[in-house]
C-alpha positions as CSV (number, residue, x, y, z in Angstrom):
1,X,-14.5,-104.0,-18.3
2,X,-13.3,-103.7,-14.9
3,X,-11.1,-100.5,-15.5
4,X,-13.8,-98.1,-15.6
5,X,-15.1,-98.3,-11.9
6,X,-11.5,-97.7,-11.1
7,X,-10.8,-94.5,-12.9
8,X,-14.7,-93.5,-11.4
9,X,-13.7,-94.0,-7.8
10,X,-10.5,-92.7,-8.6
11,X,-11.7,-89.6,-10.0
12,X,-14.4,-88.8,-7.3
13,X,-11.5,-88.2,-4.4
14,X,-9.6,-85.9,-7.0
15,X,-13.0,-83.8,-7.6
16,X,-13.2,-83.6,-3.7
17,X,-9.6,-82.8,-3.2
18,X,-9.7,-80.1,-5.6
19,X,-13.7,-78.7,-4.5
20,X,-11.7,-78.3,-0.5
21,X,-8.8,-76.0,-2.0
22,X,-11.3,-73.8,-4.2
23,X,-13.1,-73.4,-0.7
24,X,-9.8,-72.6,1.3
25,X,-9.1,-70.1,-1.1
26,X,-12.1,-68.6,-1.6
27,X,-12.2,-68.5,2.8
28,X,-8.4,-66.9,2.2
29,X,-9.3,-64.4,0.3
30,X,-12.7,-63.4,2.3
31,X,-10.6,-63.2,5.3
32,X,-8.0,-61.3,4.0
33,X,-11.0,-58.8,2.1
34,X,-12.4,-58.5,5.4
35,X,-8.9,-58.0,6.9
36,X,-8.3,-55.3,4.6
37,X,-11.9,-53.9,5.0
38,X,-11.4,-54.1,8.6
39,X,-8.2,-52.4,8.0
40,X,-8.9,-49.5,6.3
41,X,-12.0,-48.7,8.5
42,X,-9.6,-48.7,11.8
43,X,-7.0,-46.3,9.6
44,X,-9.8,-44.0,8.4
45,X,-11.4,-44.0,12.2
46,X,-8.1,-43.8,14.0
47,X,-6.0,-41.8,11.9
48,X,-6.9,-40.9,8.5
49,X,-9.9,-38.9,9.0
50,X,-7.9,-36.8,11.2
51,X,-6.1,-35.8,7.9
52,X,-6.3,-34.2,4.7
53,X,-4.3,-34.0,2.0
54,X,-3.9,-32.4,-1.7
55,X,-1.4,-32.1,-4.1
56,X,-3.2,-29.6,-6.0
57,X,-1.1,-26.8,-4.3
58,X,1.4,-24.3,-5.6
59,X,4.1,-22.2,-4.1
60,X,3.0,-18.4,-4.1
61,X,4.3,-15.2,-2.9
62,X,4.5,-10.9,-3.5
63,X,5.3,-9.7,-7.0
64,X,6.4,-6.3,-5.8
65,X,5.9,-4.4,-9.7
66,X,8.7,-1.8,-10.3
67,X,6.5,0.9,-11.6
68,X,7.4,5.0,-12.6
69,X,5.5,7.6,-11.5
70,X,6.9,9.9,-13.7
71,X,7.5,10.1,-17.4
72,X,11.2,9.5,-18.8
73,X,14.0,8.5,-20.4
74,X,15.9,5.0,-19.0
75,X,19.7,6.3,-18.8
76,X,20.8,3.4,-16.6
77,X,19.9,0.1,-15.2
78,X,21.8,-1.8,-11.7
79,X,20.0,-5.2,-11.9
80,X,19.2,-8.1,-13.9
81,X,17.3,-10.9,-13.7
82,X,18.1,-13.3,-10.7
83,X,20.2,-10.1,-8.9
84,X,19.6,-10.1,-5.1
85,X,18.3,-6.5,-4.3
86,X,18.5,-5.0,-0.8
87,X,14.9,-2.3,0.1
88,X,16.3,1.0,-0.8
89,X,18.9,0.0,-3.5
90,X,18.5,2.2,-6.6
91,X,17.6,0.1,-9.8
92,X,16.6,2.2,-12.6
93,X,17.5,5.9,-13.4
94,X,15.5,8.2,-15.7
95,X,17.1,11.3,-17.4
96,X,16.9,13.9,-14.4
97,X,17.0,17.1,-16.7
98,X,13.2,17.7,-16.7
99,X,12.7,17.4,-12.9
100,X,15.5,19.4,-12.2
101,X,14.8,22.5,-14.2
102,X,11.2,21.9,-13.0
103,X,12.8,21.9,-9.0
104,X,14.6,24.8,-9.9
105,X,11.9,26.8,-11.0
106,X,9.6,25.6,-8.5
107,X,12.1,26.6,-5.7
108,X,12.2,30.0,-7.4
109,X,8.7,30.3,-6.8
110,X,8.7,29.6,-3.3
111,X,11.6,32.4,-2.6
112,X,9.5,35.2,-4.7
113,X,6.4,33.9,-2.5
114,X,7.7,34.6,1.3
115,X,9.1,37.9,-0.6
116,X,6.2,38.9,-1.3
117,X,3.8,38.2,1.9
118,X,7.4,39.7,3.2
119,X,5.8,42.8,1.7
120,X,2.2,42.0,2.6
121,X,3.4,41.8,6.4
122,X,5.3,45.4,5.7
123,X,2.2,46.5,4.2
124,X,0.0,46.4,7.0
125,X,2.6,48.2,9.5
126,X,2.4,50.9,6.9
127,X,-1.4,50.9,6.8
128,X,-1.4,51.2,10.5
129,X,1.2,53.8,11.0
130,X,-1.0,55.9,8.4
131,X,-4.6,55.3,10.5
132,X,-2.6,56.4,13.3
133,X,-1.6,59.8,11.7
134,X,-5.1,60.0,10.1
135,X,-6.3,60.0,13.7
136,X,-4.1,63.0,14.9
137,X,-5.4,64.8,11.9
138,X,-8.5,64.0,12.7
139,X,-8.1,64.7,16.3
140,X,-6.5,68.4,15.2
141,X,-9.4,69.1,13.1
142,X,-11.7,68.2,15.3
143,X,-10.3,70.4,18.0
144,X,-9.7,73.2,15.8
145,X,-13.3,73.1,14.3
146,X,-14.9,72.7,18.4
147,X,-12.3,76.4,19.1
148,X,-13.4,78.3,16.1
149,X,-17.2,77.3,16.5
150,X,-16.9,79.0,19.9
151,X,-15.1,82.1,18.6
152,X,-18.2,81.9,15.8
153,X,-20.8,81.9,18.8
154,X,-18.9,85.4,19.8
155,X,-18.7,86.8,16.7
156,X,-14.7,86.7,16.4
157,X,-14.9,84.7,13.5
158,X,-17.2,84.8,10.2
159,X,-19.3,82.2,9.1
160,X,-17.5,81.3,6.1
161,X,-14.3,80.5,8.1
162,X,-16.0,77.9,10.4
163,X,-17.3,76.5,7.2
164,X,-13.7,76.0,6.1
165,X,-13.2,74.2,9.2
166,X,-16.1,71.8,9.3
167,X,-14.7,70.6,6.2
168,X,-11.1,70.6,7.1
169,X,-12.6,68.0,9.6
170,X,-15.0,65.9,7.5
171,X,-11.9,65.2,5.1
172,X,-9.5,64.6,7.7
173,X,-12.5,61.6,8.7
174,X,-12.8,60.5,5.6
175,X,-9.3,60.1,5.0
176,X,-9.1,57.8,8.2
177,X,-12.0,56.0,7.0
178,X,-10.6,55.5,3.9
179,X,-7.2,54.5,5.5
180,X,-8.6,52.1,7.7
181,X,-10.3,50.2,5.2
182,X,-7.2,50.1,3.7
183,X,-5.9,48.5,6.5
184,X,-8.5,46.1,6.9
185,X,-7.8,45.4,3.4
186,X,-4.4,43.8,3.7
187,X,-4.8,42.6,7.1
188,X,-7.2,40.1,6.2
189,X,-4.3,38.8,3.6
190,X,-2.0,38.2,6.7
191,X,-4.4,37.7,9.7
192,X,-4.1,34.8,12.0
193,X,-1.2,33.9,9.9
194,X,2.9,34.0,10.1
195,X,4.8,33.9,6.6
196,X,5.5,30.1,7.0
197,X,2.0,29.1,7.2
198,X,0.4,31.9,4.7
199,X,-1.7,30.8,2.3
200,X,0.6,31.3,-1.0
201,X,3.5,30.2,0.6
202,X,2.1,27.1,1.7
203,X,0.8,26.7,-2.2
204,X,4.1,27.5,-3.7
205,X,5.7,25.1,-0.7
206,X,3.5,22.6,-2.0
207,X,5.0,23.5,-5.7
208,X,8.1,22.8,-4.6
209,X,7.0,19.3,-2.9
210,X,5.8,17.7,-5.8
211,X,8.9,19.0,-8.2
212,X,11.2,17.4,-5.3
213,X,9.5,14.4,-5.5
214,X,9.2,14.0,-8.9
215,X,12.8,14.6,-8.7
216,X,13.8,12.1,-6.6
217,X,11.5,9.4,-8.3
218,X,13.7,9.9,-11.1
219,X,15.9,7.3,-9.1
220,X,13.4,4.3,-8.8
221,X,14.2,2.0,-5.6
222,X,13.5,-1.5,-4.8
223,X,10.7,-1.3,-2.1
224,X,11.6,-4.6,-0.5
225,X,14.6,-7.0,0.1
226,X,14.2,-10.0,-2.4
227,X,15.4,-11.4,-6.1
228,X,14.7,-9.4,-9.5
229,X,12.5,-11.0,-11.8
230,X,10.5,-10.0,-15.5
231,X,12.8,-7.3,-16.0
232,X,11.2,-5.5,-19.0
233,X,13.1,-2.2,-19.3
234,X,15.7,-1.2,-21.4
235,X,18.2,1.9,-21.8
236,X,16.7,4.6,-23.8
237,X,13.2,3.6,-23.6
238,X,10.6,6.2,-22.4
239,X,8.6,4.9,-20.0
240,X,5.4,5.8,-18.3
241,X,3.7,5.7,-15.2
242,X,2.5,2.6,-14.1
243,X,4.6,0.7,-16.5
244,X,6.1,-2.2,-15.1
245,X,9.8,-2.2,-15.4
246,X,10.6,-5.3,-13.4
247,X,9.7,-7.1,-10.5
248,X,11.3,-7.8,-7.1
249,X,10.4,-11.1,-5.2
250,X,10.8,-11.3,-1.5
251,X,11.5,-15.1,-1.0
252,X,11.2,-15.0,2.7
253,X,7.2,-13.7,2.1
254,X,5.8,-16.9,0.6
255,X,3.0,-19.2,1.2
256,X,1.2,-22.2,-0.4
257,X,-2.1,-22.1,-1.7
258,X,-3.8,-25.2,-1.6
259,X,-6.5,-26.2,-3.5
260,X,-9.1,-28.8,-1.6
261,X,-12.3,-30.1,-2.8
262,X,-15.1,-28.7,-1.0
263,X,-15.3,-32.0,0.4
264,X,-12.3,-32.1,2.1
265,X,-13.3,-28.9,4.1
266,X,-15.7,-29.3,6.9
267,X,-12.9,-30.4,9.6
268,X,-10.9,-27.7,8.5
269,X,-10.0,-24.6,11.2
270,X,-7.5,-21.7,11.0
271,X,-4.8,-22.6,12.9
272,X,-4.2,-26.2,12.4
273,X,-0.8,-27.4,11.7
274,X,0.1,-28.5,7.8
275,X,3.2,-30.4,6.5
276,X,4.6,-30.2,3.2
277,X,6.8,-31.5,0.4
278,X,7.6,-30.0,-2.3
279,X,8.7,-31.3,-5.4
280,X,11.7,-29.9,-5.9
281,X,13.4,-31.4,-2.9
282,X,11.1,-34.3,-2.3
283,X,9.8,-36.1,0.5
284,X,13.3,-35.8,2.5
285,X,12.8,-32.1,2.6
286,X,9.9,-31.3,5.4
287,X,8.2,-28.1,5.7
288,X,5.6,-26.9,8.4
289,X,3.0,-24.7,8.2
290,X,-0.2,-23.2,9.8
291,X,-4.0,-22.5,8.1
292,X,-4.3,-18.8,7.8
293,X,-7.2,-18.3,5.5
294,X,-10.1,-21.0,4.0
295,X,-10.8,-19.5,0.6
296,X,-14.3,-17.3,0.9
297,X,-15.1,-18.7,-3.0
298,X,-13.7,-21.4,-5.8
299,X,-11.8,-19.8,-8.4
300,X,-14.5,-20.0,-10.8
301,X,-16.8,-17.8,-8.7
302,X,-14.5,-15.2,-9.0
303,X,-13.5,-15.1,-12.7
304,X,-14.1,-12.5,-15.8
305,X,-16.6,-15.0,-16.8
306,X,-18.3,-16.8,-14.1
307,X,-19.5,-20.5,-15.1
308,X,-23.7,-20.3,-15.5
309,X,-25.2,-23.6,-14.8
310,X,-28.9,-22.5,-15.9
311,X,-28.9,-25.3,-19.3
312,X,-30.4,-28.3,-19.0
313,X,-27.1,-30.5,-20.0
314,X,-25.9,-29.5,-16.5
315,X,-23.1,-31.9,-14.8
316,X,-22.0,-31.2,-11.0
317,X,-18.4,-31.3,-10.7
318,X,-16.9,-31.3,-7.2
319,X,-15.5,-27.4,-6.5
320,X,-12.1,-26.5,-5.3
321,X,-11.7,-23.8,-2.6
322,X,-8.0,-22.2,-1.8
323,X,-6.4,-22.5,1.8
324,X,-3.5,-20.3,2.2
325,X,-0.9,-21.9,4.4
326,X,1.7,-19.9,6.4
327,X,5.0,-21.2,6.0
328,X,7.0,-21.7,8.6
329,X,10.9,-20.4,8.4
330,X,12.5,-23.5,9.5
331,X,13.7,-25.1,6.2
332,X,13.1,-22.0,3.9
333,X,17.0,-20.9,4.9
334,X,18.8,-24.0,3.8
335,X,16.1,-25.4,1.0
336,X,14.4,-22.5,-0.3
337,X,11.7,-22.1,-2.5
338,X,10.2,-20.5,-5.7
339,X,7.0,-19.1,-6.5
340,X,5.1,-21.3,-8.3
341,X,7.1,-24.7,-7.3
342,X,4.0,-28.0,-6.7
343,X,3.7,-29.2,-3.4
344,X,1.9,-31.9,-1.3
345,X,0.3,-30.8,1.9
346,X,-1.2,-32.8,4.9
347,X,-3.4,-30.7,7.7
348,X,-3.6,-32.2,10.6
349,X,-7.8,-31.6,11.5
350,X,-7.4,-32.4,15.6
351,X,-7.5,-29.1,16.8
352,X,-11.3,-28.3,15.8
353,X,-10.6,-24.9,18.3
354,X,-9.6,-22.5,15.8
355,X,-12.6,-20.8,12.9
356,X,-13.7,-21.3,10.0
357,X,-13.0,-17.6,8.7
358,X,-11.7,-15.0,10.1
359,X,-13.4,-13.3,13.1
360,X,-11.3,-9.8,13.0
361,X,-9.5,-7.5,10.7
362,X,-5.5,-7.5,10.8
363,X,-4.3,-4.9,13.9
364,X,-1.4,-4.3,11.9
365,X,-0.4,-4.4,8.0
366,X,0.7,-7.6,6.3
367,X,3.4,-5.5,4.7
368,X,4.9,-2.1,4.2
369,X,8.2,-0.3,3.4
370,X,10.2,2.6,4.9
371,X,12.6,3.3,1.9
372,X,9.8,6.6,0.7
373,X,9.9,8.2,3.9
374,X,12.8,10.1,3.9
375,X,11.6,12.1,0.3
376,X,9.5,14.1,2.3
377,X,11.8,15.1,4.6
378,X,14.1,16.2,2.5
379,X,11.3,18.2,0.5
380,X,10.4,19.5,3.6
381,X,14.0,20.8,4.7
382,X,14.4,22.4,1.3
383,X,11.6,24.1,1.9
384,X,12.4,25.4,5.3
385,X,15.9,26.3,4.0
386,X,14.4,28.3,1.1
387,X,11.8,30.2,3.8
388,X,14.7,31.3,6.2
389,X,16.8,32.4,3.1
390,X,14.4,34.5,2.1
391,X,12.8,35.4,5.1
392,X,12.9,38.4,7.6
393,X,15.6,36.7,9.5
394,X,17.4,36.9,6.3
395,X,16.3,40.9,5.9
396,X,17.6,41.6,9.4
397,X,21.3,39.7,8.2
398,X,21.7,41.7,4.8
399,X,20.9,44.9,6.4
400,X,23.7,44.1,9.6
């Protein structure tokens, strides 16, 4: 009987004991939830909402197409998938037979042309040596009608023979008339003009233009520097304009397109500094990069069938705007990348300076190429050459 008071007392100080820890505990873990509350409100205030961060984003770049502009056969092929190209480096040749006979002909053309304003040009200095002769005539009849209408007055001469030379004079007027307009005629075919710049020798220069071109684009060139990629043409097919053949990637013209929520976006300025890690390499592998563009629409806004929100079963789902980030070339040397590789960007939102979109258009162009330039002037020697050959200069030599 005397047992139980012992195991009540003893008890009580065991219920005690154990009612302190659960309360030291439960004081730990407030302290270290407030701690961490505390915590993550100094990171967010001192650093992280200077931040933002995706890894929705996506290595991108140009996909220069290979394209004909002219219809033929594939008779040869330089590169392959994965084949470094330099701008300028031939790549594809199509059968040259049909442009050539068509250059031929067109440069035929051009030399029967300047022959034959050639003939216009002697045409007029004939016209005008014959209105000057029709104006002696006219000047002799005139005279002689004036002398024998005198010797009429007197009697000397009969009526009928002053008759005969009132008309000797209206002819020889007519005649000049008639010559003049003549000369009128073909100099309004030359006027104003020199055989180079004449109307149908321009034209059949023209001709001769597009048939050189067409020529040379038989030969089809890479545009830029960069990597071969998709190649989709083979040897014998007959392609057509606008078909693409292959394509050419310049590696050094890349950038990342990020996707951020629309969220994420209200700190963000053109201009601030971005790092990124790609995949591929991994976090030991830094890359840097500025904001160049905030996206002026989601994705969505811009497709072939643009999302309509008008039912009544409508959900809001948090939109995603692209921000193209420049690269910079510090890495891209030793660790480059590829055009649709995944990335992780950070921008770094202190400098508020810079705008939201752009405030002016580009002063110069974002990209170009050289390697067409010199088709034209080789056109327009050929056409020079063929001029002079068959110009007067060319007259003057054959008869020397």
């Amino acid at each position: 009987m005397s047992e139980a008071p012992t195991n009540t007392a003893n008890a009580q100080p065991e219920a005690t004991k154990a009612s302190g820890k659960r309360k030291l505990y439960l004081l730990i873990l407030a302290v270290v939830v407030a701690l961490g509350v505390a915590s993550a409100y100094l990171y967010h205030t001192l650093h992280g909402r200077f931040y933002e961060e995706t890894d929705d984003a996506y290595v991108n770049g140009n996909l220069v197409q290979i394209t004909p502009q002219i219809t033929g056969t594939v008779i040869r092929i330089a590169v392959d998938d994965g084949d470094y190209v330099e701008a300028g480096q031939p790549l594809v040749w199509l059968d040259p037979s049909d442009t050539e006979v068509a250059l031929q002909s067109a440069e035929a053309n051009l030399a029967r042309t300047v022959r034959q304003v050639r003939g216009l040009f002697s045409n007029v200095d004939g016209y005008k040596a014959q209105v000057a002769s029709r104006k002696v005539e006219v000047q002799r009849a005139k005279a002689d009608f004036e002398r024998r209408s005198k010797l009429a007055k007197s009697g000397a001469i009969s009526r009928e023979e002053l008759a005969h030379a009132q008309d000797a004079l209206t002819s020889a007027q007519n005649a000049l008339t008639t010559a003049q307009q003549q000369l009128d005629t073909n100099l309004a075919l030359v006027d104003d003009t020199i055989i180079a710049s004449h109307p149908d020798v321009k034209a059949a220069a023209a001709q001769l233009r597009q048939a050189f071109l067409n020529h040379a684009r038989s030969t089809l060139v890479a545009p830029v520097s960069g990597y071969v990629a998709q190649r989709a043409v083979q040897v014998g097919g007959r392609v057509q304009p606008g078909a693409a053949l292959m394509a050419v990637v310049p590696l050094e013209q890349i950038w990342i397109d990020a996707n951020f929520k629309e969220t994420q976006l209200s700190s963000m300025r053109i201009g601030q500094p971005v790092e990124i890690t790609a995949d591929l390499h991994g976090d030991d592998v830094q890359y840097r990069g500025t904001v160049e563009s905030l996206g002026v629409g989601t994705g969505s806004a811009f497709s072939l069938l643009p999302a309509q929100n008008a039912t009544g079963n409508w959900i809001k789902i948090v939109q995603r705007l692209p921000v193209r980030i420049r690269l910079e070339p510090d890495n891209l040397q030793t660790h480059p990348l590829r055009i649709g590789l995944s990335t992780a960007v950070t921008v770094d939102l202190h400098d508020q300076d810079g705008p939201q979109l752009s405030q002016r258009p580009p002063q110069q162009p974002r990209f170009s190429t050289a390697v067409y330039d010199d088709q034209m002037g080789e056109a327009n020697a050929l056409i020079e050459r063929t001029i002079h050959a068959n110009g007067p200069a060319a007259a003057d030599l054959a008869k020397g």
